[in-house]
C-alpha positions in Angstrom: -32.8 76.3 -78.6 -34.7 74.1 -76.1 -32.5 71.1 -76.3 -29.2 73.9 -75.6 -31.1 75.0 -72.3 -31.7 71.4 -71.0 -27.8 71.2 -71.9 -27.1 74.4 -69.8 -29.4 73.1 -67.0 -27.5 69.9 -66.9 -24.4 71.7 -66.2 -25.6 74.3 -63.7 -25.1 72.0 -60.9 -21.4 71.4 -62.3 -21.0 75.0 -61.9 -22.5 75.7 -58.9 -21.0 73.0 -57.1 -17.4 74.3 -58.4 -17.8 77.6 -57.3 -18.6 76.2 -53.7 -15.3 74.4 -54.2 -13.6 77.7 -55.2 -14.8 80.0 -52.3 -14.0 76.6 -49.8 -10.3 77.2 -51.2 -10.5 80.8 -50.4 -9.2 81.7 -46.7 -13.0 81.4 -46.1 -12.2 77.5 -46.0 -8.9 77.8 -44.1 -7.7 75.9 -41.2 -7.9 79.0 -39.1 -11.4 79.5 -39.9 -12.2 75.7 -40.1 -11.3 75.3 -36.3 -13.4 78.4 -34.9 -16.3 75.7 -35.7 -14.7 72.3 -35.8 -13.1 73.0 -32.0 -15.9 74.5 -30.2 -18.0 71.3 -31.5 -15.3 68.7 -30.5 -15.4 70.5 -26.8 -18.9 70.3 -26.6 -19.0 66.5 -27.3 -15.8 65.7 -25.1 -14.4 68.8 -22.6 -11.6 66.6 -22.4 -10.4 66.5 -25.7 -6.6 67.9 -26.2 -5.7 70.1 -28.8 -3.5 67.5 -30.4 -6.6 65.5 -30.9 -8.9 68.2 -32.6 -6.4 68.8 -34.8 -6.1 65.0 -35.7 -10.2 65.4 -35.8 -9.5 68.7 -38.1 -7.5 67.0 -40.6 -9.5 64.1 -41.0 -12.6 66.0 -41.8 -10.5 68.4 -44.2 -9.2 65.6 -45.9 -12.4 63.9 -45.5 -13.9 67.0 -47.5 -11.7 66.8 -50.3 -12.8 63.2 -50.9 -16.4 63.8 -50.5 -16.2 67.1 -52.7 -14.9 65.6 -55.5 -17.0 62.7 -55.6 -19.9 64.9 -55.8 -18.0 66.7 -58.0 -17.3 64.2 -60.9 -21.5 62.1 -60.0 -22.2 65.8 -61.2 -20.4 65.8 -64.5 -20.4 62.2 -65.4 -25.0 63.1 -64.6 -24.6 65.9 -66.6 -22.6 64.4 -69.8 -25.5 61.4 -69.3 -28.4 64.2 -70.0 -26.8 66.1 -72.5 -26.0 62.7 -74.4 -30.1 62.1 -74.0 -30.5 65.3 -75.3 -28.8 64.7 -78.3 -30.1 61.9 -79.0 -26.7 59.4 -78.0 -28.6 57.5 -75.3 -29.7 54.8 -77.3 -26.7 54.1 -79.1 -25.4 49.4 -78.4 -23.1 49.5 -74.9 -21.8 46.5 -72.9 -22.1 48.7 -69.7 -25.8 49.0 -68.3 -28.0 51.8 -69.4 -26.9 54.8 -68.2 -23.1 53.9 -67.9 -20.7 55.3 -70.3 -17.1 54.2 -69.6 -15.9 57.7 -72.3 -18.2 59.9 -69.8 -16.9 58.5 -67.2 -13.0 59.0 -68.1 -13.9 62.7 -68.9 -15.8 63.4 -65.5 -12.5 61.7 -63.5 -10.1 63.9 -65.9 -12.2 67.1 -65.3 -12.4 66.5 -61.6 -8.7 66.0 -61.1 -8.2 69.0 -63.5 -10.4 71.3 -61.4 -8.1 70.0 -58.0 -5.0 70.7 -59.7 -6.7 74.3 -60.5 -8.0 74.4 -56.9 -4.8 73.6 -55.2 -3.0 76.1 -57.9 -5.8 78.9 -55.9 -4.8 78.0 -52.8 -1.2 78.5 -53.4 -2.0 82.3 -54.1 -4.6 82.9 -50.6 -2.1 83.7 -47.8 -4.1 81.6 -45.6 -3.6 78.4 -47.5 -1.5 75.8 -48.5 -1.2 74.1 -51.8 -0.8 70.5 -51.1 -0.1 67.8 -53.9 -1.4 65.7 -51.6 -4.9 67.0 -51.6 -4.6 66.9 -55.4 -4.3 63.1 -55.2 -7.0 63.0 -52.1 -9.3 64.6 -54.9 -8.0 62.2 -57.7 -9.3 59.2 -55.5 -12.7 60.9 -54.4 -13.5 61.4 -57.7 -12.8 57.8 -58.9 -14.6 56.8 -55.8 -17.8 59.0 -56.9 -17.8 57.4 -60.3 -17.6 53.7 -58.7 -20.1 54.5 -56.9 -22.2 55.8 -59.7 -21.4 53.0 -61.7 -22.9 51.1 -59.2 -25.8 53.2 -58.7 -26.3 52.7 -62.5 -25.9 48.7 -62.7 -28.6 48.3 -59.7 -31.3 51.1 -61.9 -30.7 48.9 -64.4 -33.5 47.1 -66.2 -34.0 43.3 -65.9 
């Protein structure tokens, strides 16, 4: 019972960071409602800014959002698979990577990431406000392979010795 809560807790981030995802796909997150923050912020900082260059700035922190989202997004489930393994007692099991790094937990958090874009951009294609984009999905792809390099990183400097 106790180790199957520490489980649950492990994945509540996972959960709670997708559901952020999922309202940010809702019109909530649309380019409409992006630039009623976004434009009045880019004015601020330059009053000569054209609109032809907020929307360049727009789309580069969109897309910049994707990336970044799904980074976090797979850290999260590659951190949770890493304490649930703990949990169950796999930690300690002979691995040429450095402790902490697990190249299987790894793949899945990557494939569950891109999975989740593929269902966000799928969302998106059914809020009015939205576009699906195949794009984004491959935006996402790359964040979350950036996340994990990063935590692999992260995991080879932690590492003993």
């Amino acid at each position: 019972m106790f180790r199957q809560r520490i489980r649950l807790l492990a994945w509540l981030p996972v959960i709670l960071w997708m559901a952020l995802i999922f309202f940010a796909s809702g019109d909530a997150g649309s380019t409409r409602h992006t630039s009623r923050i976004i434009g009045p912020i880019l004015r601020w900082l330059n009053p000569a800014i054209t609109d032809e260059g907020i929307r360049q700035v727009q789309l580069v922190i969109r897309k910049g959002g994707h990336l970044t989202g799904y980074a976090v997004l797979s850290v999260l489930i590659w951190r949770a698979q890493r304490q649930a393994a703990a949990t169950a007692g796999e930690a300690g099991e002979a691995s040429p990577h450095p402790p902490g790094w697990n190249a299987k937990h790894a793949a899945f958090a990557w494939t569950l990431a891109t999975l989740y874009a593929v269902s966000d951009e799928l969302h998106q294609s059914f809020v009015p406000s939205r576009q699906a984009q195949w794009t984004d999905v491959l935006i996402d792809a790359t964040g979350a392979a950036l996340g994990l390099a990063l935590a692999r990183a992260w995991a080879r400097r932690c590492a003993p010795g």
